[in-house]
N, C-alpha and C positions, 0 to 999 in steps of 0.2 A: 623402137624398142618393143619385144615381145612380153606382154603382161599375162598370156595365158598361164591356166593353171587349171589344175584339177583339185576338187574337193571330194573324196569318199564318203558319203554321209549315210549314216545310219538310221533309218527310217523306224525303226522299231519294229514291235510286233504288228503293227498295221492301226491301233487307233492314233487319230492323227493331235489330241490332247497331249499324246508322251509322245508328243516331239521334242528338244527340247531347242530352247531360244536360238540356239546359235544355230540349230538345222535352220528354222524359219529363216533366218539373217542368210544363208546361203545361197536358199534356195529363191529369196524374192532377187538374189543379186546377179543369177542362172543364165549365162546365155544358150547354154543347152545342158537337158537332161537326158541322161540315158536311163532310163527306169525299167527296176529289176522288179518280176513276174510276181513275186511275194510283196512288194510293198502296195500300201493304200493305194490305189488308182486315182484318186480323191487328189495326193498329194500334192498333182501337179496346178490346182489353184493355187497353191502358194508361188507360184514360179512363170508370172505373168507374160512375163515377156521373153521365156526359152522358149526352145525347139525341144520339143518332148520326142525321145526316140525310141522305141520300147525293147531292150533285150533281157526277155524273160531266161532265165535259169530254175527249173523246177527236175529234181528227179524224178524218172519215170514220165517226163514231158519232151519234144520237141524245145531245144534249146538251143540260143545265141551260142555258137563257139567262142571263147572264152578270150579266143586270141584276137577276133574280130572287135570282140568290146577292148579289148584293150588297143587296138588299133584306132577306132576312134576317138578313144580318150586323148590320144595323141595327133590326130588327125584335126580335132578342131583346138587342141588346145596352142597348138603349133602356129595355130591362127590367130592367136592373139584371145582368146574366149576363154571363159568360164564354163569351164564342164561341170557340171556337178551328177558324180555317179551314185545312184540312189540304191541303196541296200535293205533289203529286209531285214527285221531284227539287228543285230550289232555287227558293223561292215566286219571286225577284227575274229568275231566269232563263226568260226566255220563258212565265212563269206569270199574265199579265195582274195580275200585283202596282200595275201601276201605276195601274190603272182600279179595282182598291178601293182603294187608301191615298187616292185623290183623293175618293171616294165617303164616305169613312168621314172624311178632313177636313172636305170640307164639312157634314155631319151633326156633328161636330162631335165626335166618336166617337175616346178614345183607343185606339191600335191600337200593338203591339209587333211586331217581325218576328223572328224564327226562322231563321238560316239550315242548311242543309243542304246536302247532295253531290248536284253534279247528275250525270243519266247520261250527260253526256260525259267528265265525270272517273272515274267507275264506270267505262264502256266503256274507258279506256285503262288503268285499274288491272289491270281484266282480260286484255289482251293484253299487259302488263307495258311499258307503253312510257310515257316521257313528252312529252309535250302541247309540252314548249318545249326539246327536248334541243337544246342552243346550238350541236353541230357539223352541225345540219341547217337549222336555224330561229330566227328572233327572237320569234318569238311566237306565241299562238294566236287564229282568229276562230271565233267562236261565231256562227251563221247562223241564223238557219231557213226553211224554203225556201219560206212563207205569208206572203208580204206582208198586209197589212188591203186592199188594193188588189186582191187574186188577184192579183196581178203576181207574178214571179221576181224575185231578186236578178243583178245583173250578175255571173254567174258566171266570167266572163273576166276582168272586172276584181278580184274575188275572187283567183283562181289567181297573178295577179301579184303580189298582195303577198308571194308569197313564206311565209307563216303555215302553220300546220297549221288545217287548216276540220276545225272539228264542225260537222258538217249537223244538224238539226234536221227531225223532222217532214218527209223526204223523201224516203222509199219511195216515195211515190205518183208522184213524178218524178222518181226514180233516173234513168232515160231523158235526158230533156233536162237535167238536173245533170250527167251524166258527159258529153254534147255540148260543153254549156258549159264546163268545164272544159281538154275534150280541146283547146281551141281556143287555147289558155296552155298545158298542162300535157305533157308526154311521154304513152303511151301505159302505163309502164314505172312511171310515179308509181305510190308504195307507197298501196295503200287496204283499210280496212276497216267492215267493218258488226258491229255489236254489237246484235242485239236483246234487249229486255228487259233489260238491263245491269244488273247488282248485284243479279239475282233466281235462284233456283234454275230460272227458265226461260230462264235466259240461251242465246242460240246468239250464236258466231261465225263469220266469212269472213274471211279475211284475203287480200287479193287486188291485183291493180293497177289500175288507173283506166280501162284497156284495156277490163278483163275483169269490171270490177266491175257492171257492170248484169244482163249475162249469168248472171256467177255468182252473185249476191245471187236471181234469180228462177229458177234449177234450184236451189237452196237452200230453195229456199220462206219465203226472207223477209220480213215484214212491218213494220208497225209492231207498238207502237211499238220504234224503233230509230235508233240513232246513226250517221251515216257520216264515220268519218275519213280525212283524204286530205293527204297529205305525206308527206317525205324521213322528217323522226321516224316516220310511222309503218312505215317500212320496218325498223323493230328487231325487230317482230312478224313481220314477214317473216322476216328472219335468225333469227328464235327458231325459226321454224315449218320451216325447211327444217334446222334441226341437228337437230331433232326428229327430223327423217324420216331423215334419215344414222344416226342415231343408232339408231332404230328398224330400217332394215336391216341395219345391219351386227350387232345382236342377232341 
Protein backbone atom coordinates (compact mmCIF):
# COMPACT_ATOMS: atom_id res chain seq x y z
CA UNK A 1 0.00 0.00 0.00
CA UNK A 2 1.21 3.46 -0.99
CA UNK A 3 1.01 6.00 2.08
CA UNK A 4 2.74 8.83 0.34
CA UNK A 5 1.47 12.05 0.37
CA UNK A 6 2.25 15.61 0.09
CA UNK A 7 1.79 18.47 2.60
CA UNK A 8 2.00 22.31 1.15
CA UNK A 9 3.16 24.01 4.20
CA UNK A 10 3.39 27.55 4.94
CA UNK A 11 6.50 28.83 6.34
CA UNK A 12 5.61 32.28 6.93
CA UNK A 13 7.36 35.42 6.59
CA UNK A 14 10.66 33.68 7.61
CA UNK A 15 10.84 33.99 11.55
CA UNK A 16 10.85 30.52 12.49
CA UNK A 17 8.65 31.50 16.09
CA UNK A 18 5.25 31.93 13.67
CA UNK A 19 5.48 28.73 12.56
CA UNK A 20 2.71 27.29 13.69
CA UNK A 21 2.37 23.80 15.68
CA UNK A 22 1.09 21.88 13.11
CA UNK A 23 3.97 23.24 10.44
CA UNK A 24 6.49 21.91 13.27
CA UNK A 25 4.46 18.28 13.44
CA UNK A 26 5.05 18.12 9.63
CA UNK A 27 7.94 19.02 9.16
CA UNK A 28 9.79 16.60 12.04
CA UNK A 29 7.52 13.75 10.16
CA UNK A 30 9.42 14.84 6.38
CA UNK A 31 10.85 12.46 4.53
CA UNK A 32 11.78 14.91 1.99
CA UNK A 33 11.59 18.78 1.64
CA UNK A 34 11.66 20.84 -1.19
CA UNK A 35 12.41 24.23 0.11
CA UNK A 36 11.19 27.35 -1.47
CA UNK A 37 14.01 30.38 -1.94
CA UNK A 38 11.97 32.89 0.43
CA UNK A 39 11.57 30.63 3.34
CA UNK A 40 13.92 30.50 6.55
CA UNK A 41 16.95 28.43 5.60
CA UNK A 42 16.94 27.65 9.38
CA UNK A 43 13.77 25.72 8.91
CA UNK A 44 15.21 22.66 7.79
CA UNK A 45 16.42 21.70 11.66
CA UNK A 46 13.04 21.10 12.23
CA UNK A 47 12.95 18.24 9.66
CA UNK A 48 15.81 15.78 10.90
CA UNK A 49 15.56 13.18 9.05
CA UNK A 50 14.37 14.53 5.30
CA UNK A 51 16.34 15.11 2.11
CA UNK A 52 16.32 18.75 1.91
CA UNK A 53 15.98 19.76 -2.00
CA UNK A 54 16.22 23.43 -2.56
CA UNK A 55 13.86 24.95 -5.48
CA UNK A 56 14.08 28.52 -5.10
CA UNK A 57 11.18 30.69 -6.85
CA UNK A 58 12.13 34.40 -6.58
CA UNK A 59 11.18 37.07 -9.17
CA UNK A 60 13.87 38.67 -11.02
CA UNK A 61 16.12 35.42 -9.92
CA UNK A 62 17.10 32.20 -11.52
CA UNK A 63 14.23 29.75 -10.89
CA UNK A 64 13.09 26.04 -10.30
CA UNK A 65 10.46 25.61 -13.15
CA UNK A 66 7.44 25.15 -11.65
CA UNK A 67 6.65 22.05 -13.56
CA UNK A 68 9.79 20.22 -12.33
CA UNK A 69 8.64 21.02 -8.60
CA UNK A 70 5.72 19.63 -9.29
CA UNK A 71 7.12 16.65 -10.84
CA UNK A 72 8.92 15.81 -7.76
CA UNK A 73 6.24 16.25 -5.52
CA UNK A 74 4.95 13.31 -7.42
CA UNK A 75 8.03 11.61 -7.96
CA UNK A 76 8.81 10.79 -4.32
CA UNK A 77 5.52 10.76 -3.14
CA UNK A 78 4.56 8.08 -5.57
CA UNK A 79 7.22 6.26 -3.42
CA UNK A 80 5.51 5.87 -0.70
CA UNK A 81 7.25 9.36 1.26
CA UNK A 82 6.21 12.45 2.77
CA UNK A 83 6.95 15.27 0.80
CA UNK A 84 6.51 18.34 2.50
CA UNK A 85 6.60 21.49 0.15
CA UNK A 86 7.93 24.46 1.96
CA UNK A 87 6.38 27.86 1.05
CA UNK A 88 7.20 31.25 2.05
CA UNK A 89 4.61 33.33 3.69
CA UNK A 90 1.05 31.68 3.04
CA UNK A 91 1.27 28.60 0.44
CA UNK A 92 -2.59 29.78 -0.55
CA UNK A 93 -1.37 33.39 -1.15
CA UNK A 94 0.12 34.18 -4.25
CA UNK A 95 2.28 30.89 -3.91
CA UNK A 96 1.05 28.90 -7.14
CA UNK A 97 -0.71 26.58 -4.45
CA UNK A 98 -3.23 26.20 -7.01
CA UNK A 99 -1.12 24.70 -10.03
CA UNK A 100 0.15 21.83 -7.47
CA UNK A 101 -3.07 20.91 -5.48
CA UNK A 102 -4.51 20.54 -9.30
CA UNK A 103 -1.18 18.51 -10.33
CA UNK A 104 -1.12 16.43 -7.17
CA UNK A 105 -5.30 15.74 -7.96
CA UNK A 106 -4.97 14.68 -10.98
CA UNK A 107 -1.89 12.18 -9.98
CA UNK A 108 -4.17 11.19 -7.72
CA UNK A 109 -1.78 12.17 -4.81
CA UNK A 110 -3.14 12.98 -1.26
CA UNK A 111 -1.87 16.41 -0.29
CA UNK A 112 -2.76 18.46 3.28
CA UNK A 113 -2.16 22.22 3.32
CA UNK A 114 -0.57 24.13 6.19
CA UNK A 115 -1.44 27.62 6.61
CA UNK A 116 0.68 30.40 7.73
CA UNK A 117 1.32 34.31 7.97
CA UNK A 118 1.86 36.03 5.07
CA UNK A 119 4.22 39.10 4.74
CA UNK A 120 1.51 41.47 4.26
CA UNK A 121 0.27 40.69 7.60
CA UNK A 122 3.95 40.48 8.99
CA UNK A 123 4.58 44.07 7.29
CA UNK A 124 1.58 45.73 9.16
CA UNK A 125 2.32 43.72 12.49
CA UNK A 126 5.54 45.59 12.17
CA UNK A 127 4.39 49.25 11.56
CA UNK A 128 1.90 48.41 14.26
CA UNK A 129 -1.25 49.22 12.19
CA UNK A 130 -4.23 47.31 11.04
CA UNK A 131 -4.97 46.03 7.62
CA UNK A 132 -9.00 46.88 8.22
CA UNK A 133 -9.16 49.79 11.00
CA UNK A 134 -13.02 50.49 10.22
CA UNK A 135 -12.60 54.47 10.84
CA UNK A 136 -10.54 54.54 7.54
CA UNK A 137 -11.47 51.31 5.55
CA UNK A 138 -13.83 48.53 4.86
CA UNK A 139 -11.44 46.08 3.83
CA UNK A 140 -8.30 44.87 2.57
CA UNK A 141 -6.92 43.90 -1.40
CA UNK A 142 -4.21 41.72 -1.67
CA UNK A 143 -2.58 42.40 -5.38
CA UNK A 144 0.30 41.45 -7.01
CA UNK A 145 1.57 43.49 -9.47
CA UNK A 146 2.64 40.01 -12.06
CA UNK A 147 -0.21 39.26 -14.06
CA UNK A 148 0.45 35.42 -15.90
CA UNK A 149 -0.25 37.95 -18.88
CA UNK A 150 2.95 40.53 -17.81
CA UNK A 151 0.18 42.75 -17.84
CA UNK A 152 -0.58 45.31 -14.76
CA UNK A 153 -3.50 45.41 -12.58
CA UNK A 154 -5.98 48.36 -13.13
CA UNK A 155 -4.39 50.33 -10.54
CA UNK A 156 -6.97 53.18 -10.67
CA UNK A 157 -9.66 50.92 -10.56
CA UNK A 158 -7.84 49.33 -7.54
CA UNK A 159 -7.45 52.95 -5.53
CA UNK A 160 -11.36 53.38 -5.88
CA UNK A 161 -12.31 50.79 -3.94
CA UNK A 162 -11.56 52.58 -1.15
CA UNK A 163 -9.44 49.17 0.65
CA UNK A 164 -6.14 49.28 1.96
CA UNK A 165 -3.80 47.31 -1.17
CA UNK A 166 -0.93 45.11 -0.11
CA UNK A 167 1.08 45.15 -3.38
CA UNK A 168 2.79 42.24 -3.88
CA UNK A 169 5.92 41.59 -5.89
CA UNK A 170 6.25 45.26 -6.92
CA UNK A 171 9.33 46.95 -6.43
CA UNK A 172 10.18 46.41 -9.72
CA UNK A 173 7.28 48.81 -10.75
CA UNK A 174 6.89 51.03 -7.79
CA UNK A 175 7.13 53.77 -10.71
CA UNK A 176 3.99 53.06 -12.62
CA UNK A 177 2.07 51.63 -9.29
CA UNK A 178 2.30 55.00 -7.63
CA UNK A 179 1.24 56.63 -11.38
CA UNK A 180 -1.51 54.51 -11.29
CA UNK A 181 -2.57 54.97 -8.18
CA UNK A 182 -1.76 58.77 -8.06
CA UNK A 183 -4.64 58.91 -10.78
CA UNK A 184 -7.52 57.92 -7.75
CA UNK A 185 -5.69 58.61 -4.96
CA UNK A 186 -4.38 62.22 -3.05
CA UNK A 187 -0.82 62.66 -3.34
CA UNK A 188 -0.97 62.84 0.68
CA UNK A 189 -2.39 58.96 0.91
CA UNK A 190 -0.57 57.20 3.79
CA UNK A 191 1.98 54.57 2.19
CA UNK A 192 4.48 52.04 3.18
CA UNK A 193 7.06 49.48 2.11
CA UNK A 194 8.05 46.72 4.47
CA UNK A 195 10.93 44.68 3.12
CA UNK A 196 11.74 41.40 4.10
CA UNK A 197 8.77 41.60 6.73
CA UNK A 198 9.00 39.27 9.84
CA UNK A 199 12.81 38.79 9.39
CA UNK A 200 15.67 40.10 11.34
CA UNK A 201 16.47 41.92 7.80
CA UNK A 202 13.56 43.69 7.94
CA UNK A 203 13.66 47.65 6.72
CA UNK A 204 11.02 49.95 6.73
CA UNK A 205 9.59 53.49 4.81
CA UNK A 206 6.78 54.80 6.04
CA UNK A 207 5.83 57.52 3.56
CA UNK A 208 2.98 59.11 1.29
CA UNK A 209 1.87 57.85 -2.14
CA UNK A 210 3.47 61.33 -3.42
CA UNK A 211 6.85 60.41 -2.16
CA UNK A 212 6.82 56.74 -2.01
CA UNK A 213 8.61 55.83 -5.31
CA UNK A 214 11.32 58.41 -4.60
CA UNK A 215 11.71 57.55 -1.20
CA UNK A 216 11.50 53.68 -1.38
CA UNK A 217 14.66 54.07 -4.17
CA UNK A 218 17.10 56.67 -1.98
CA UNK A 219 16.32 53.96 0.60
CA UNK A 220 17.64 51.32 -1.36
CA UNK A 221 14.76 49.31 -1.44
CA UNK A 222 14.14 45.98 -3.04
CA UNK A 223 12.46 43.01 -2.97
CA UNK A 224 11.39 41.03 -1.63
CA UNK A 225 8.97 43.51 -0.15
CA UNK A 226 5.28 44.54 0.75
CA UNK A 227 3.77 48.02 -0.37
CA UNK A 228 0.91 49.37 1.75
CA UNK A 229 -1.24 52.19 0.61
CA UNK A 230 -4.26 53.58 2.51
CA UNK A 231 -5.90 55.98 5.24
CA UNK A 232 -5.24 52.81 7.89
CA UNK A 233 -2.03 52.98 6.86
CA UNK A 234 -1.59 56.45 8.07
CA UNK A 235 -1.51 55.21 11.93
CA UNK A 236 2.19 54.35 11.19
CA UNK A 237 2.40 57.68 10.07
CA UNK A 238 1.03 59.36 13.28
CA UNK A 239 3.17 56.54 15.15
CA UNK A 240 6.27 57.73 13.36
CA UNK A 241 6.02 61.46 13.67
CA UNK A 242 5.12 61.28 17.71
CA UNK A 243 8.33 59.41 17.54
CA UNK A 244 10.02 62.16 16.38
CA UNK A 245 8.30 65.02 18.77
CA UNK A 246 9.08 62.67 21.15
CA UNK A 247 12.61 62.12 20.25
CA UNK A 248 13.21 66.14 20.23
CA UNK A 249 11.79 67.28 22.77
CA UNK A 250 14.44 64.59 24.73
Amino acid sequence: MNNGKVTLLSAGPGDLDLLTIKAAKALAAADVVLLDDLANPEIVSLAPRARVIRVGKRGGCKSTPQAFIQRLMQRYASKGLHVVRVKGGDALLFGRAGEELAALRRAQIPVDIVNGISSGFAAAASLGVSLTHREHCQGVTFITAHMQDHGEPDWAALAATGTTLAIYMGMSRIDTICAGLLSTLPLSTAAAVVQWAGTEREQRLVTTLGRLAADATAAGLGSPAVILVGNAIGEANARHEAHDDMAHAA
